[in-house]
C-alpha positions in Angstrom: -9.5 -0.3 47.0 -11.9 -2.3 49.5 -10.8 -5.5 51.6 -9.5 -7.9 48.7 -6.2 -7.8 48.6 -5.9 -11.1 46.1 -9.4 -12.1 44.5 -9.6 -15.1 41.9 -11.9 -15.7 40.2 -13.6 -18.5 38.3 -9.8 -19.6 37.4 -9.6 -22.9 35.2 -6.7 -24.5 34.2 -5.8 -27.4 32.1 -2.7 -29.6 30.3 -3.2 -31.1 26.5 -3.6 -35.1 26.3 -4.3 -37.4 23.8 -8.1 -37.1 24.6 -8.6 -33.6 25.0 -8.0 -30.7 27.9 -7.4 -32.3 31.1 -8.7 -29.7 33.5 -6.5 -29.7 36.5 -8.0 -26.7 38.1 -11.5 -26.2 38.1 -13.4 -23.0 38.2 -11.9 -22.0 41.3 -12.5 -18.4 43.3 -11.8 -17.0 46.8 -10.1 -13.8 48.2 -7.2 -12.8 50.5 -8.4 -9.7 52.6 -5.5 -7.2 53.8 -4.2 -8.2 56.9 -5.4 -12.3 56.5 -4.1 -16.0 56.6 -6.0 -17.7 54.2 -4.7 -21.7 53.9 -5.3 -24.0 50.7 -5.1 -27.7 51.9 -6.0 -30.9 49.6 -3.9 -33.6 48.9 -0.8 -33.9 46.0 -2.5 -33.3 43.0 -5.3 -31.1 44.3 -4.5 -28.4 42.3 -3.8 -26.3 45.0 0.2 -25.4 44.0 -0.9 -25.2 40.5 -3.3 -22.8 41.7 -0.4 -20.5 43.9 2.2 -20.9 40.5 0.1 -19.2 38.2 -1.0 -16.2 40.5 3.4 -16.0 40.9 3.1 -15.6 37.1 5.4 -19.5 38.0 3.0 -21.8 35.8 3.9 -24.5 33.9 4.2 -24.0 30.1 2.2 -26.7 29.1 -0.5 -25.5 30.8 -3.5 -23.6 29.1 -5.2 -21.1 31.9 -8.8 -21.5 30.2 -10.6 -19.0 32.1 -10.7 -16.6 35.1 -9.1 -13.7 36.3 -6.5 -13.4 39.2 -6.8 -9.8 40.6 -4.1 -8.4 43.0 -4.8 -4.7 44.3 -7.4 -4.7 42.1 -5.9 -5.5 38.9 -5.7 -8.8 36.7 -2.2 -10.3 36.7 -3.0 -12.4 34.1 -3.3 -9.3 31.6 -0.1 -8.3 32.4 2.8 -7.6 30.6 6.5 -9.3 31.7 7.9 -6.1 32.9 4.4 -5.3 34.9 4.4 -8.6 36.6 8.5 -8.3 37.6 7.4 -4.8 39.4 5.2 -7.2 41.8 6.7 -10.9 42.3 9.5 -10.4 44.9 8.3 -6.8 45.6 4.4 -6.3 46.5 3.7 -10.1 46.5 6.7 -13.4 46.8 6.7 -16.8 47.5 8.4 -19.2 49.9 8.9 -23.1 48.4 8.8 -26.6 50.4 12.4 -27.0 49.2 15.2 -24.2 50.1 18.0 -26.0 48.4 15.9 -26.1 44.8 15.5 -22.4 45.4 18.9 -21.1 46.5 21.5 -20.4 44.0 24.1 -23.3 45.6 27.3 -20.8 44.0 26.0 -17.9 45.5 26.7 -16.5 49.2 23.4 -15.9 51.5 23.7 -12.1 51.6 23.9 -11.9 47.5 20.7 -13.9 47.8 18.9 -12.1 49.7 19.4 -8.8 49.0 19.1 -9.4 45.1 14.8 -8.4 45.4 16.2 -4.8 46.9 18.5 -4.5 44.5 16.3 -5.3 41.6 13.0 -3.2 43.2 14.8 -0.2 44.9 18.1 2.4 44.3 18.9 1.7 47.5 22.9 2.3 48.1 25.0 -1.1 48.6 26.0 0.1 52.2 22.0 0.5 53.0 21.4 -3.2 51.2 23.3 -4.9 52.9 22.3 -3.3 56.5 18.6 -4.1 55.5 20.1 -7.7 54.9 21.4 -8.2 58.3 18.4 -6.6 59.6 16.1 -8.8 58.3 18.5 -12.2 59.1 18.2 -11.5 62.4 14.4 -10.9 62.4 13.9 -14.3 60.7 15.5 -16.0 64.1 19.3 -16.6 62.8 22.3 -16.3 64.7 25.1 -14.0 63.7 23.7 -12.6 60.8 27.3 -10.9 59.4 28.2 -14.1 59.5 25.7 -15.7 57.9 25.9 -13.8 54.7 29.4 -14.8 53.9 28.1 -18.5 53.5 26.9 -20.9 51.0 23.3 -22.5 50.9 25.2 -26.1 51.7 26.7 -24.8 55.1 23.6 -24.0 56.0 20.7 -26.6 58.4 17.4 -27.6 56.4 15.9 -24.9 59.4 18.1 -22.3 58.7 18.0 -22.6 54.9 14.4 -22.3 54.9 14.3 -19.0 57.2 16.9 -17.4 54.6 14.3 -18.4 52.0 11.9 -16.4 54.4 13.7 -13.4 54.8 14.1 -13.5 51.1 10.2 -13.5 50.4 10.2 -10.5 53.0 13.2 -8.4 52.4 11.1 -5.8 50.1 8.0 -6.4 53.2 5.5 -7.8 50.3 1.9 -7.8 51.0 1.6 -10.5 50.0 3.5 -13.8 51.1 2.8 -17.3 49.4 4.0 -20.1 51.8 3.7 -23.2 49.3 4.0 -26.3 52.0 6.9 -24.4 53.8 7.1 -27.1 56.5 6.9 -30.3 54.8 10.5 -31.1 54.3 11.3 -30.2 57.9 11.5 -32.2 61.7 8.3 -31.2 64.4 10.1 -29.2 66.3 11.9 -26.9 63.2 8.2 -26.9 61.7 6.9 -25.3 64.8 9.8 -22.4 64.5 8.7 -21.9 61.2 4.8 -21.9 61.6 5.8 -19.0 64.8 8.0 -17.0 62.4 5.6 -16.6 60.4 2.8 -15.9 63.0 5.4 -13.0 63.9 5.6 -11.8 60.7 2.0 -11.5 60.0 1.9 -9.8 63.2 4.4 -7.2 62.9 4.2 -5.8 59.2 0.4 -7.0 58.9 1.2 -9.5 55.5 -1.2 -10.9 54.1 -0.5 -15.1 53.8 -2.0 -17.5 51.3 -0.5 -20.9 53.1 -0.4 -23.6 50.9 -0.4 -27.6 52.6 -1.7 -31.0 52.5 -2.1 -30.5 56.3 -4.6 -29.4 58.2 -2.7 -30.1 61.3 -0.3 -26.8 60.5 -3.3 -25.3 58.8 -5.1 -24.9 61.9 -1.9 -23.5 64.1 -2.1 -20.2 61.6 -4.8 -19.7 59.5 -7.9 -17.8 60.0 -9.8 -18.9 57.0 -9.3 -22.4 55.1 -10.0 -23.6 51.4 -10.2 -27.1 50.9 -9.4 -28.6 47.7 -9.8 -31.9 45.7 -9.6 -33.1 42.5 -9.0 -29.3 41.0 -12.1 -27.9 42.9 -12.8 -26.0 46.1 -15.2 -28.7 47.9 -15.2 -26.7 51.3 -14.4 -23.3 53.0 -15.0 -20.7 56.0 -13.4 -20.1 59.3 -10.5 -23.1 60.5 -12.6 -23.7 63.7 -16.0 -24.0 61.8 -14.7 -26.0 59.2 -12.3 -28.2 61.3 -15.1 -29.0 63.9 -18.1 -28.8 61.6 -17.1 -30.1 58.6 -19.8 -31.0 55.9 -17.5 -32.3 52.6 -17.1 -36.1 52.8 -12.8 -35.2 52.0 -12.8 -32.8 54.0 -13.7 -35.4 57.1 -11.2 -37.5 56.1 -8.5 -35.0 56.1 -9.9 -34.3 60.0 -9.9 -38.1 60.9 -6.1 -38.3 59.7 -5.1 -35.6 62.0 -3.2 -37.2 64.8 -4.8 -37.0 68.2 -2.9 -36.2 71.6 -3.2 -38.9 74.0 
């Protein structure tokens, strides 16, 4: 099976205009080994989420993927049919949003939430569920996780909302997590829970993270390897440290020089 866990590979993407193909990703490839945190940083409109949707099979449906393969365990989820797909996203591979509250059913308790991957993906019994449920609550950090499931997204802090969407992603232990700017929506200090939970995470069960941001502040606290992207194409890429202290990409030396210094 070798060390790739995700490989893409020469992926292009584009919308239709009025002129043509406007090519939003560009020829883009790298790898996610077993076991690594990979981060994507660039600025909005990069084309690093676009990038992250379409291996979640999440893409647009204007857009037109042009070339390139997306492998995961080997195989190409873009030649995959529906039902082949649904057997991975939420199960062997998930996703975690910036936003919680455009991601949680606002109707639906916590606990239906998040044990709808297990019910979908497994036979486990109902009684079994909804252990694992409270189980993995109180792994993610939160207080009084019997509780917790009885209640609705809105009764819920920004923090709190965004671990449930955590311990959603991990409930079926994928392995493969996609963090898509996890952090962006919440104060330092919640940010720095987050950015340890998911340290912990990768840690225990060994997950494999592709951590999507436009900042290479949080990059640095937890990835191993970093991608950066503008304009649709990877200009740089190689260890955090080498690339945040030797950085050769004009872009990429302004994303270091907006990095706020201690004093």
């Amino acid at each position: 099976m070798g060390e790739k866990l995700l490989e893409v590979k020469n992926l292009t993407i584009g919308f239709p205009g009025e002129t043509g193909m406007r090519t939003v990703v560009d020829d883009v490839s790298f790898t996610v080994g077993y076991g690594e945190i990979v981060g994507i940083v660039g600025e909005s409109g990069s084309g690093k989420s676009m990038t992250v949707q379409t291996i979640m099979g999440l893409k647009n449906r204007d857009a037109h993927i042009l070339s390139g393969e997306i492998l995961f365990n080997g195989k190409d989820l873009l030649k995959m049919s529906a039902e082949e797909l649904s057997g991975i996203q939420g199960n062997d591979m998930s996703m975690v949003f910036q936003e919680p509250m455009t991601s949680l059913n606002p109707v639906k308790k916590i606990g239906w939430q998040v044990a709808e991957s297990l019910k979908i993906h497994t036979s486990m019994p109902d009684d079994e569920i909804h252990g694992r449920v409270v189980e993995i609550l109180a792994n993610v950090g939160l207080p009084k996780p019997e509780e917790l499931c009885q209640k609705y997204p809105h009764q819920l802090s920004g923090g709190m909302r965004q671990r449930v969407m955590i311990a959603m992603a991990m409930i079926c232990w994928p392995k493969l997590l996609i963090a898509d700017e996890p952090t962006t929506a919440l104060d330092v200090t919640v940010q720095a829970q987050i950015l340890q939970l998911l340290r912990k995470i990768h840690m225990e069960a060994n997950t494999s993270i592709l951590f999507i941001s436009h900042d290479l502040n949080v990059v640095k606290e937890v990835c191993q390897k970093v991608i950066v992207m503008y304009q649709g194409k990877i200009v740089e890429r190689g260890y955090t440290e080498e690339v945040l202290y030797h950085p050769k990409h004009d872009y990429t030396k302004h994303l270091i020089a907006a990095i706020p210094r201690n004093k």
